[in-house]
C-alpha positions in Angstrom: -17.9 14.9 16.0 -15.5 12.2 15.2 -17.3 9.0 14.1 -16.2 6.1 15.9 -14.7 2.8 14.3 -17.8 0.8 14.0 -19.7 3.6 12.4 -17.6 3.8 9.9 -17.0 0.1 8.6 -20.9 0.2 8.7 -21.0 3.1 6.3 -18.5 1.1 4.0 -20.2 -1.7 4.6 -23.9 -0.1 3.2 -22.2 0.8 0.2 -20.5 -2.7 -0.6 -24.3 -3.8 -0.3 -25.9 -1.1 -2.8 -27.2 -2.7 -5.7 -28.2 0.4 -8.5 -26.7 -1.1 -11.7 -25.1 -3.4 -14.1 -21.7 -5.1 -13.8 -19.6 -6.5 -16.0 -20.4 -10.5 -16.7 -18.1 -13.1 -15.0 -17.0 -16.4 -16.4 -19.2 -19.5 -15.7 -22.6 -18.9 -14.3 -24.1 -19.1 -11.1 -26.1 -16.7 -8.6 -24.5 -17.5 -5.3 -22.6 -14.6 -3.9 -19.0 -14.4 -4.2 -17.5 -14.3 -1.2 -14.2 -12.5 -0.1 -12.4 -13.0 3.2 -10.4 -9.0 4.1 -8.1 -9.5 6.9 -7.8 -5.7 8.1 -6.3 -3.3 11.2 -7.5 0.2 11.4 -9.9 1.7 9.7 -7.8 2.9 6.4 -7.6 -0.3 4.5 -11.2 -1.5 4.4 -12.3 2.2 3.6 -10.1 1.6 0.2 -11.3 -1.6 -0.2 -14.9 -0.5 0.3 -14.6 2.5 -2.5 -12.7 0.3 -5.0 -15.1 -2.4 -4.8 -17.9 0.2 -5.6 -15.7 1.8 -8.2 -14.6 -1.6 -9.9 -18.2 -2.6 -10.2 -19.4 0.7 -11.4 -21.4 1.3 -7.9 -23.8 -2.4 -8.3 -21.3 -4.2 -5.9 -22.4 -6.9 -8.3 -20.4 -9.0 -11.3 -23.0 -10.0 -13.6 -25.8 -11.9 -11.5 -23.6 -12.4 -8.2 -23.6 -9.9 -5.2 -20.2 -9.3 -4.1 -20.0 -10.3 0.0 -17.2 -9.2 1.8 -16.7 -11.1 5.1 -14.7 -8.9 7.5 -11.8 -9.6 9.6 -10.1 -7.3 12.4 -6.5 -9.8 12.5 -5.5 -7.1 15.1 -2.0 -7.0 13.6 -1.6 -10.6 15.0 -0.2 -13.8 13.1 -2.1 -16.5 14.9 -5.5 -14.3 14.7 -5.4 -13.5 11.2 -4.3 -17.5 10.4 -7.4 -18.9 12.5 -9.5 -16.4 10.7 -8.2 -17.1 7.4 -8.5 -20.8 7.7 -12.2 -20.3 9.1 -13.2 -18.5 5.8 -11.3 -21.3 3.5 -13.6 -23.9 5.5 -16.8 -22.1 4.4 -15.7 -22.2 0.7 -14.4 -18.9 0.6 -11.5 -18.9 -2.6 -10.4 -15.1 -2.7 -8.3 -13.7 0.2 -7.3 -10.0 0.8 -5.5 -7.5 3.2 -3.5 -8.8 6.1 -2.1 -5.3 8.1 1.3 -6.4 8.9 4.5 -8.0 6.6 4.7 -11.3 9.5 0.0 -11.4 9.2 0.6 -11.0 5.5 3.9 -13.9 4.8 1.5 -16.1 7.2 -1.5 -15.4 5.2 0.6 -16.0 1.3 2.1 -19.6 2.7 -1.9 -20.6 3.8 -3.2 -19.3 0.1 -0.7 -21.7 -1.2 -1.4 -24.4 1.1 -5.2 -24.5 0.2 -5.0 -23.0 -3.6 -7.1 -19.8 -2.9 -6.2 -16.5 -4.0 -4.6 -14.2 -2.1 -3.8 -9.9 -2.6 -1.4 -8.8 0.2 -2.8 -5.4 1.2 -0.5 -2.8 2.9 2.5 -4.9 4.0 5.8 -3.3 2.8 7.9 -6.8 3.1 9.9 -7.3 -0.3 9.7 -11.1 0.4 6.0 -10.9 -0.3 7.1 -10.6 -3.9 7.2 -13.7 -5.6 6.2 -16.2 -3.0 4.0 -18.5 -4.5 2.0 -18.3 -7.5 -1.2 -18.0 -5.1 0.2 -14.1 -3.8 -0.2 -10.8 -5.7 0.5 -7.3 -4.4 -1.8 -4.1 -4.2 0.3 -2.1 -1.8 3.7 -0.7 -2.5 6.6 -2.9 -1.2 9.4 -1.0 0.8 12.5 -1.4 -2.3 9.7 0.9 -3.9 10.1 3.5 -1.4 13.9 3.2 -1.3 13.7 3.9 -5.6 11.3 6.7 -4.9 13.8 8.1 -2.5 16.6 7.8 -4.6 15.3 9.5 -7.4 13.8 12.8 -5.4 17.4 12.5 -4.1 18.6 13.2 -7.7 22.7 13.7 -8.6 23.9 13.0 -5.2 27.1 14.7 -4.5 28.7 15.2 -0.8 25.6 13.0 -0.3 25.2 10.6 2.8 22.7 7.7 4.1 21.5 7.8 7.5 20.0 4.9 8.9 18.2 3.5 12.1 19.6 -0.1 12.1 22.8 -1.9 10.7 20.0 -3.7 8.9 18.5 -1.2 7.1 21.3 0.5 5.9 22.7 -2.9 4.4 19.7 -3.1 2.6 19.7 0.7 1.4 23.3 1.0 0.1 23.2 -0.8 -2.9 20.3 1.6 -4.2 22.4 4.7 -3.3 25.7 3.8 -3.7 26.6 6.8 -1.1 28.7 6.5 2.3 26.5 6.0 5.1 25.7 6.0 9.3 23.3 4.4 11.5 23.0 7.9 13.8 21.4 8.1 17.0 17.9 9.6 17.7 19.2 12.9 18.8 21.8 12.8 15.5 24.4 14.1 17.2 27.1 10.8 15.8 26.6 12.4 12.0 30.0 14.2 12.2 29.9 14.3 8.7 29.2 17.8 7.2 27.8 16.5 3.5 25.1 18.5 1.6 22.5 16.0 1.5 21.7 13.9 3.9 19.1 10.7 2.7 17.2 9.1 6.0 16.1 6.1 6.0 12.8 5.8 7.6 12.4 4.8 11.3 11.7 5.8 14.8 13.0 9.8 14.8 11.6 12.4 16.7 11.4 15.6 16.4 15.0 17.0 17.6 16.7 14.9 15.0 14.6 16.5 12.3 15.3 20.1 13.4 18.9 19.3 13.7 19.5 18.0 10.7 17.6 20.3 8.7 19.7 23.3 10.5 23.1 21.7 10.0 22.1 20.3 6.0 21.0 22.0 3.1 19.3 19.1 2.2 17.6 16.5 3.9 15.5 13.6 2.2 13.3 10.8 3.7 9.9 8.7 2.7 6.8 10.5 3.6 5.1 8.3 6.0 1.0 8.1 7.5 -0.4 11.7 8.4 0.1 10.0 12.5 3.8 10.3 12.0 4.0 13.9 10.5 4.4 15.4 13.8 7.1 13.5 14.8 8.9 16.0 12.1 8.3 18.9 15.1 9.2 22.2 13.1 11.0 20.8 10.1 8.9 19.0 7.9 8.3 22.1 5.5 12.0 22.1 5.2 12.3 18.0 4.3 11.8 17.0 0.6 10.1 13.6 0.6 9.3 10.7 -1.5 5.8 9.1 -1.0 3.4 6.5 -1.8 0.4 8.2 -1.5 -0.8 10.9 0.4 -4.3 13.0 0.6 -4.5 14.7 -2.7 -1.3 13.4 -4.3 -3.6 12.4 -7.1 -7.0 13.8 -8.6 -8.7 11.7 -10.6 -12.4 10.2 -10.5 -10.3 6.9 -8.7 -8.9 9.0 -5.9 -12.0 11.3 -5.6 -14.6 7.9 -4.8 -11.8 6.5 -2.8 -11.9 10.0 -0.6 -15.9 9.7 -0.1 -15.0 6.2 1.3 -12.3 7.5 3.9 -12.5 8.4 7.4 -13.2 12.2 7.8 -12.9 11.8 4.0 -9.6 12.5 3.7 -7.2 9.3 2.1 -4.1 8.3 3.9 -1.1 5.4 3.2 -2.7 2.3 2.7 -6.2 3.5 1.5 -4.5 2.9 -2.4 -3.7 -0.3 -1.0 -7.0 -1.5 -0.4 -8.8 0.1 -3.6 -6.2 -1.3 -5.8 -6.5 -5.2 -4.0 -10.2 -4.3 -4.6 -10.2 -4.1 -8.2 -8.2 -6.8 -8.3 -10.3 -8.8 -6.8 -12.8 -7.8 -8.7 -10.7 -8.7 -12.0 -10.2 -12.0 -10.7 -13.8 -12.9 -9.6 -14.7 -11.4 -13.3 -12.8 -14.2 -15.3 -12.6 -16.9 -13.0 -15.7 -16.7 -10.1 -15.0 -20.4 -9.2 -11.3 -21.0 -10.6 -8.6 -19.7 -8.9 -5.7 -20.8 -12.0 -8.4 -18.4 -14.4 -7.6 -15.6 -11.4 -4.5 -15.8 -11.5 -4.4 -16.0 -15.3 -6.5 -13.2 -15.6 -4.0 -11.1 -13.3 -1.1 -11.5 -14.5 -0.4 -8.4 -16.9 -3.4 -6.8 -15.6 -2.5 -3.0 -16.7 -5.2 -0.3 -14.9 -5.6 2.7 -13.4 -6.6 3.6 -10.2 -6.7 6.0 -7.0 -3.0 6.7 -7.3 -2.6 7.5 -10.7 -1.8 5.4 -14.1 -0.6 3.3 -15.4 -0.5 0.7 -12.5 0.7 -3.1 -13.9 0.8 -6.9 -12.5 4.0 -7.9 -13.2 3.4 -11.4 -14.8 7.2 -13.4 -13.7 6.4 -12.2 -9.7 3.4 -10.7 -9.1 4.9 -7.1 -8.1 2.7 -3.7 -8.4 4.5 -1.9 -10.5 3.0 2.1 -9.9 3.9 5.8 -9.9 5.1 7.0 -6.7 5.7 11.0 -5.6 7.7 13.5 -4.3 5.6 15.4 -1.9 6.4 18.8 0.4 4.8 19.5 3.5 2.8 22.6 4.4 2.4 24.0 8.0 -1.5 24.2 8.5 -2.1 25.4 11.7 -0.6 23.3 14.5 0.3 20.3 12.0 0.8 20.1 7.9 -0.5 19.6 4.8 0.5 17.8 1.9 1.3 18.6 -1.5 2.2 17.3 -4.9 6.1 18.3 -6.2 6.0 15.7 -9.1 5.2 12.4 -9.7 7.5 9.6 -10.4 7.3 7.1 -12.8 5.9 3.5 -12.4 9.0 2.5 -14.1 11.4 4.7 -12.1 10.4 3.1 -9.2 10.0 -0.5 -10.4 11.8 -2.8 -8.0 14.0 -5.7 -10.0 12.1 -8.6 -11.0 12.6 -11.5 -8.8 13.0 -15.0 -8.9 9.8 -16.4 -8.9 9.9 -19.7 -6.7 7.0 -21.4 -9.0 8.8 -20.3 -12.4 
């Protein structure tokens, strides 16, 4: 029987609420809980953010004498909810902000942690812009240049090699990291009239048909390994595609990705469940140095060095407040009428670092 949505935020919920422990002190005293706003869509995020909070606090949900209470937000993927709800929480007193499900809910959600000084950890949004913003903004997901650096290096020495795009857009943004001629190609892929030996796609809206014709007319076809949802959409072929990932069921084992699992719907982890157990133990972190100061947060952040769900080591970079993680290659397995997923190799953190940016408050 498949639980239904509200069932299982309760069951994450209970655990956030479990006291059977000790936690590590925080700064400054006090016994008033510490609250946290979590902007969320879906049920994926919060279940990450639900294990990781029990994992960062060793399974208390407390930080010294403090309860940890996590005020819950469906933003419905929409700008203007999340922003009312965000601004609500601020009002109550509420300093640490997390989650936001889209890259437009997320930017939103950054510029209003500025605005009123509170802390802010951008969930699953793939936006590179989040990067950087404001001093107020850190990362826990990965951010889409990631992906393209993941890509490139499953890709390996590309020779005859050539990019295949949705948009004019995306291929822009894509060619500097491959260097490779490249196409924006219709759905049905029939305008690639190129014959090279690996093709890289870009990810975006392709069905099926374009899958099983590229993978009959190409020895080699690459692309980013998306949610289990969109697996189908590779009809026949995805056991044929070799794919670069963020994070898929199983792509790790370690006690991180195991309590994450417990957390997950039908326990079994998806895309942006690391996101949410990572932006919890930063949260944690941050509510560990600096309950009631949010310059001690950030301070206490920056540098951070961990490990977590998706492997180790995962860092805060200090100049922009990027996540700099491993990443993996990944092949697909036909089990029964869909697939399974399986670890090729993992990549680097600093293979798939994305170049430092500019920090606007530098």
């Amino acid at each position: 029987m498949r639980a239904s949505r509200r069932t299982l935020l309760g069951v994450a919920f209970a655990a956030l609420t479990a006291s059977c422990g000790r936690g590590p002190d925080p700064a400054g005293a006090g016994t008033a809980p510490l609250e946290v706003g979590v902007l969320y869509a879906g049920l994926t995020y919060p279940a990450g953010f639900g294990a990781g909070v029990q994992y960062a606090t060793h399974r208390t949900n407390r930080i010294g004498g403090r309860s940890v209470a996590v005020q819950w937000v469906d933003d419905q993927g929409d700008p203007e909810v999340a922003t009312a709800a965000a601004e609500r929480l601020i009002a109550r007193g509420v300093r640490v902000l997390a989650g936001g499900s889209t890259s437009e809910v997320a930017l939103r959600l950054a510029t209003l942690a500025a605005a009123h000084r509170v802390l802010f950890i951008s969930g699953p949004a793939e936006d590179d812009t989040i990067t950087g913003v404001n001093r107020y903004t850190f990362r826990s997901g990965r951010q889409a240049y990631q992906d393209l650096l993941a890509l490139r290096a499953v890709a390996g020495t590309l020779k005859n090699a050539l990019l295949v795009a949705p948009s004019p857009d995306a291929l822009a943004a894509a060619a500097p990291v491959f260097g490779i001629p490249g196409v924006v190609a219709p759905p049905d892929a029939k305008g690639i009239d190129q014959r090279p030996d690996q093709v890289i796609v870009l990810p975006g809206p392709w069905p099926a048909a374009f899958w099983e014709t590229l993978v009959r007319d190409h020895p080699s076809v690459f692309t980013v390994l998306g949610a289990r949802s969109t697996w189908r959409d590779y009809g026949t072929a995805g056991s044929a595609l070799r794919l670069a990932g963020y994070y898929f069921d199983g792509a790790e084992n370690n006690f991180a990705s195991r309590q994450m699992r417990a957390f997950a719907p039908g326990r079994r982890s998806d895309l942006s469940q690391p996101a949410g157990f990572v932006g919890a133990q930063l949260v944690v972190r941050a509510l560990q140095y600096g309950p009631d100061d949010v310059d001690r947060m950030i301070a206490a952040l920056e540098g951070f060095e961990f490990s977590s769900a998706n492997g180790f080591p995962l860092r805060v970079r200090a100049e922009d407040h990027a996540l700099v993680q491993p990443m993996f290659q990944a092949w697909l397995i036909p089990v029964g009428t869909g697939y399974s997923a399986i670890t090729a190799a993992k990549l680097d953190a600093a293979v798939v670092a994305p170049p430092p940016v500019r920090a606007q408050w530098r």
